[in-house]
C-alpha positions in Angstrom: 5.0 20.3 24.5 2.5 23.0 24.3 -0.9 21.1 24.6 -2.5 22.6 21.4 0.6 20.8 19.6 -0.4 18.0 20.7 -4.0 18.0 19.9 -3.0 19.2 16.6 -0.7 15.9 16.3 -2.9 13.4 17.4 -5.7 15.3 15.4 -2.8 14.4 12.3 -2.6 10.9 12.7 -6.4 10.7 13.5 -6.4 12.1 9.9 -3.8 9.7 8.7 -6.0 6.8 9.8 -9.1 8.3 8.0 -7.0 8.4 4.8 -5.6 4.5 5.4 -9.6 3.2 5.9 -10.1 5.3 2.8 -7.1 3.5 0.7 -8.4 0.3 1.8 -11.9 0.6 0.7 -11.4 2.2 -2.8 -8.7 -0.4 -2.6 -11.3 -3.6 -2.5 -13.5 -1.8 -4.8 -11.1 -1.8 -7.3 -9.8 -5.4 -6.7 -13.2 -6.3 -6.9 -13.7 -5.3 -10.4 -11.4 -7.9 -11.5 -11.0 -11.7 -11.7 -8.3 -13.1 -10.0 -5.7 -14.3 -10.7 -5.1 -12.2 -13.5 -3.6 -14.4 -16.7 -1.1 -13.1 -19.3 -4.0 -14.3 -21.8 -6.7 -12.7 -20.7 -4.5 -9.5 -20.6 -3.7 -9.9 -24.6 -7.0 -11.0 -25.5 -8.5 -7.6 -23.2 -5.5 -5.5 -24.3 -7.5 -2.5 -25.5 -10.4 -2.4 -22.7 -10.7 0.9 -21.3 -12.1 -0.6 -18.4 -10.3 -3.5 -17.2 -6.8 -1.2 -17.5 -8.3 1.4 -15.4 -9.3 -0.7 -12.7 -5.3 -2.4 -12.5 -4.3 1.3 -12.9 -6.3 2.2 -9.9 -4.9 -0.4 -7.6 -1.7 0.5 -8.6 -2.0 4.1 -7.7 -4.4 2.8 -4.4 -2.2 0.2 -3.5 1.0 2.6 -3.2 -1.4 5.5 -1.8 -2.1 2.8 0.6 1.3 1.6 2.0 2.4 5.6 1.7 -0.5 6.8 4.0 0.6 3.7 6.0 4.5 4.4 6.3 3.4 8.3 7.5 0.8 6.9 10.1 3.2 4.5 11.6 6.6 7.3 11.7 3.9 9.8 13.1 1.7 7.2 15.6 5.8 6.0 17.0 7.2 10.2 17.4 4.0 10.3 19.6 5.0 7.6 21.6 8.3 8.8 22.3 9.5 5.8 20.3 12.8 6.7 17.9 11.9 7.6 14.2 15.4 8.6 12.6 15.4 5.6 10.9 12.5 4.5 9.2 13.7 0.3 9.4 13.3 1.3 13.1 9.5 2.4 12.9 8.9 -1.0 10.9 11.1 -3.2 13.9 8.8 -1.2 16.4 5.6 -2.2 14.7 7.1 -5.6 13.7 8.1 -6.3 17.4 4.0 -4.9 18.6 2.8 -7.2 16.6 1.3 -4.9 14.0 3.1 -5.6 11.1 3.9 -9.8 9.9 7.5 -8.8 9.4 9.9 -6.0 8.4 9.9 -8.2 5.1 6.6 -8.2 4.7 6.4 -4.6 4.1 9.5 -4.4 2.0 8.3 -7.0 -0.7 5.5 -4.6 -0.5 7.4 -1.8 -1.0 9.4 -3.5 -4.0 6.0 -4.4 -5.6 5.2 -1.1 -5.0 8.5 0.4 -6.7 8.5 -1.7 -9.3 4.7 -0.7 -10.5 6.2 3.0 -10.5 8.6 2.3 -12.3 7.6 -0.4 -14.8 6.1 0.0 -18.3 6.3 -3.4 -19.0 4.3 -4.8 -22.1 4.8 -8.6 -21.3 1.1 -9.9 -20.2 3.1 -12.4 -18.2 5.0 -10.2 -16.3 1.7 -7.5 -15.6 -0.3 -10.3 -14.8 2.4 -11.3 -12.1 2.6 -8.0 -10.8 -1.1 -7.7 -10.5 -1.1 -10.9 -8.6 1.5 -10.2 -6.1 -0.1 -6.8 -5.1 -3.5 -8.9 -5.0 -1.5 -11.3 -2.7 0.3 -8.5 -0.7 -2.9 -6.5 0.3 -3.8 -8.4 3.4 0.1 -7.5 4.5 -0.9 -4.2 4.6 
C-alpha cells in the first residue's frame, strides 16, 4: 500500500472520530433539553410545542447520525487492522470480542430503535414516549 493511501485512510477515520465526538455532544445537548422519562401525558398535554418536538426530532436524527458515523468508524478502524470486514456482524464480533462494544446485541437493539424511529409515524404518546425512552436508555451503549 502506497504510503499516501495510507495517510489518507487513517486521516479518514481520524475524521470519522471527529464526526462521532461531534454526534455525541449535540447528542447530550439535545437530551438535555428534555425531562426524562418522557410520559405519554406530557406528550398530549405538549402536543403542539414547537420546541419540545424539535428537540425529540433532533435526537432522533443525532442518535441515528450517531450509531451511522459509528458503524463506518468501526468497518474502516478494522480494514486498517487487517481484520476481515465482508461482513459487517463480523466488525461488531471483532469490537464485541476487544471489549469495545457491551455486546453484538447491544448494538442491534440500537439499531432496531434506530430503524424503527425512521420508520415510524406513530401518534400514540405511549408508544413515542417509549421510543424516546429506549434511545435515552440506549445512548450510553453507544
Amino acid at each position: 500500500m502506497d504510503q499516501s493511501i495510507l495517510t489518507s485512510e487513517k486521516q479518514h477515520l481520524a475524521e470519522l472520530l471527529e464526526a462521532i465526538q461531534r454526534c455525541v455532544y449535540f447528542l447530550d445537548a439535545s437530551s438535555k433539553k428534555l425531562t426524562w422519562p418522557l410520559t405519554a401525558d406530557l406528550l398530549e398535554k405538549q402536543k403542539k410545542d414547537v420546541v419540545l418536538f424539535e428537540a425529540m426530532a433532533a435526537i432522533n436524527e443525532r442518535f441515528a447520525k450517531l450509531q451511522d458515523t459509528m458503524g463506518a468508524a468501526m468497518r474502516h478502524a478494522c480494514i486498517l487492522a487487517g481484520e476481515p470486514t465482508d461482513s459487517f456482524l463480523k466488525v461488531l464480533s471483532f469490537y464485541e470480542k476487544t471489549g469495545v462494544l457491551e455486546s453484538v446485541e447491544s448494538w442491534q437493539l440500537c439499531r432496531t430503535a434506530r430503524n424503527l424511529a425512521a420508520h415510524d409515524y406513530d401518534i400514540e404518546y405511549a408508544e413515542i414516549a417509549d421510543h424516546f425512552n429506549s434511545l435515552k436508555i440506549f445512548t450510553p451503549l453507544l
